[in-house]
C-alpha positions as CSV (number, residue, x, y, z in Angstrom):
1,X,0.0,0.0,0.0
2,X,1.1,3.1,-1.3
3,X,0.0,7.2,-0.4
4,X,1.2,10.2,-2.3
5,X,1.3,13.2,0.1
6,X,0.8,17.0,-1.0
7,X,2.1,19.6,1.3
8,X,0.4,22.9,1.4
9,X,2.4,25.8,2.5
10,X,0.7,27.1,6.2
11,X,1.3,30.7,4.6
12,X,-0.7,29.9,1.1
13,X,-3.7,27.7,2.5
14,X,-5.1,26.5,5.7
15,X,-6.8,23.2,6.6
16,X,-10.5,23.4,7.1
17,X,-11.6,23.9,10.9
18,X,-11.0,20.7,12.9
19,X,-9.3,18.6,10.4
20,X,-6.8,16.1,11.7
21,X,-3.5,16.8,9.8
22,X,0.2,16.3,9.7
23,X,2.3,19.1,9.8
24,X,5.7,19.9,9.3
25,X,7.0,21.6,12.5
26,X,10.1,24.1,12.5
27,X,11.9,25.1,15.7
28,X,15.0,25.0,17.9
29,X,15.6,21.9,20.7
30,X,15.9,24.1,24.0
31,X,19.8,23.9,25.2
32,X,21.9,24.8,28.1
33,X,25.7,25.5,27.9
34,X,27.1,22.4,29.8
35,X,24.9,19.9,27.3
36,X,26.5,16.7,25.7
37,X,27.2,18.4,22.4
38,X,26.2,14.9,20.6
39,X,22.1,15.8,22.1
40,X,19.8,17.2,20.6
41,X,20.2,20.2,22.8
42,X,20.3,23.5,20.9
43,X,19.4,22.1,17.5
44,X,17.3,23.3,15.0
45,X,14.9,20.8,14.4
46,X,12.3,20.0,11.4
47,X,9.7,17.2,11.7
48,X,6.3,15.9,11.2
49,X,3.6,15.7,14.2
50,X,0.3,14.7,13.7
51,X,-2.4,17.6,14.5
52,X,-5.2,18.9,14.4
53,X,-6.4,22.6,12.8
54,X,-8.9,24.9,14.9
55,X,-10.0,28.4,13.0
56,X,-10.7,29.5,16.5
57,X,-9.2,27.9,19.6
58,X,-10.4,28.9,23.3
59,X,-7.5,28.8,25.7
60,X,-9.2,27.9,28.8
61,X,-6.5,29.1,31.3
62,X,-6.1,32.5,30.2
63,X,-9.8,33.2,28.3
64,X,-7.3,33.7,25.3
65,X,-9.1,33.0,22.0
66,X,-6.0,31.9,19.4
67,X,-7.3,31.8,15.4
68,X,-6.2,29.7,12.9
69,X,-3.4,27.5,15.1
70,X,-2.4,24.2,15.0
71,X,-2.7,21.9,18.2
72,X,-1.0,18.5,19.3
73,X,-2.4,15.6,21.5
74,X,-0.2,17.2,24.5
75,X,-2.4,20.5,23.7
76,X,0.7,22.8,22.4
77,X,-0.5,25.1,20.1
78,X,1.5,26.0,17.2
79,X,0.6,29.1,14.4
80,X,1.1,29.1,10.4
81,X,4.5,30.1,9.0
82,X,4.3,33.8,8.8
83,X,2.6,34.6,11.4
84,X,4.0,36.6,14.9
85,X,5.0,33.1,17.1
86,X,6.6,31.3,19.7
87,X,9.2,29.1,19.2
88,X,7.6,26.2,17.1
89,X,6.4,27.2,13.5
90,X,4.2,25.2,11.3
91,X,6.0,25.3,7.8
92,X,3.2,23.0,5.5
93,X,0.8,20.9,6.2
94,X,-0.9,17.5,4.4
95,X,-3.9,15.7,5.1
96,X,-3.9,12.5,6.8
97,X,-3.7,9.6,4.8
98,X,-6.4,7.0,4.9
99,X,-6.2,4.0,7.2
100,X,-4.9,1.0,5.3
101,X,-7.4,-0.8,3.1
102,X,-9.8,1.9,3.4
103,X,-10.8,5.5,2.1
104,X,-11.5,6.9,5.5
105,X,-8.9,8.4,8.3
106,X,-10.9,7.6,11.3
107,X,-13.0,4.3,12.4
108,X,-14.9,4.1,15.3
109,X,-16.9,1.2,17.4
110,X,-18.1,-1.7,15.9
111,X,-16.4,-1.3,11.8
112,X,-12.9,-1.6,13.6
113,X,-12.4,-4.8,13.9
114,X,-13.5,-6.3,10.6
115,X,-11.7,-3.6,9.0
116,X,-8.9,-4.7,10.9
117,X,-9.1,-8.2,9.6
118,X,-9.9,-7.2,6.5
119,X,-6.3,-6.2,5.8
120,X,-4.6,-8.1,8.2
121,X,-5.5,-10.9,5.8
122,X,-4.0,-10.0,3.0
């Protein structure tokens, strides 16, 4: 099984509102002085983390509404390329590809299992 991906520049076109996604995630590795120079400390970094997209995101601590951001499982909140930000930047973003076998990126209750089969017996 095979997927082509297509990145879309987070500065040309956004995903619509709650859309899981993968995006590719620019930063620097925090680092202190007296680091192992062989970690990670310090480095620039570039990677892929799945994500989702919210046009408008509540943040419930500080009442802050953030629009058009990025968010990861562990709830860190990312913006678009572009964009006044912290330290993480999204660069492009692609849609998830669908679950193998099928034509749909989510499965839920009772279709999981044969679906599961299904491909597990090929």
């Amino acid at each position: 099984m095979k997927t082509t991906v297509e990145w879309i520049r987070a500065d040309e076109r956004l995903p619509r509102d709650g859309a899981g996604i993968v995006a590719a995630v620019t930063g620097r590795y925090p680092g202190e002085p007296e680091d192992d120079p062989d970690s990670l400390s310090g480095r620039e970094f570039w990677l892929v983390l799945p994500m989702y997209f919210r046009r408008i995101h509540p943040v419930e601590e500080t009442g802050e509404v953030i629009e058009n951001c990025f968010f990861d499982s562990d709830g860190v909140v990312r913006l678009p390329i572009g964009r006044p930000t912290g330290e993480e930047v999204v660069t492009h973003w692609a849609e998830m590809p669908s679950l193998p076998g099928t034509d749909v990126q989510r499965m839920f209750g009772d279709a999981v299992r044969p679906a599961l089969r299904a491909v597990s017996d090929r």
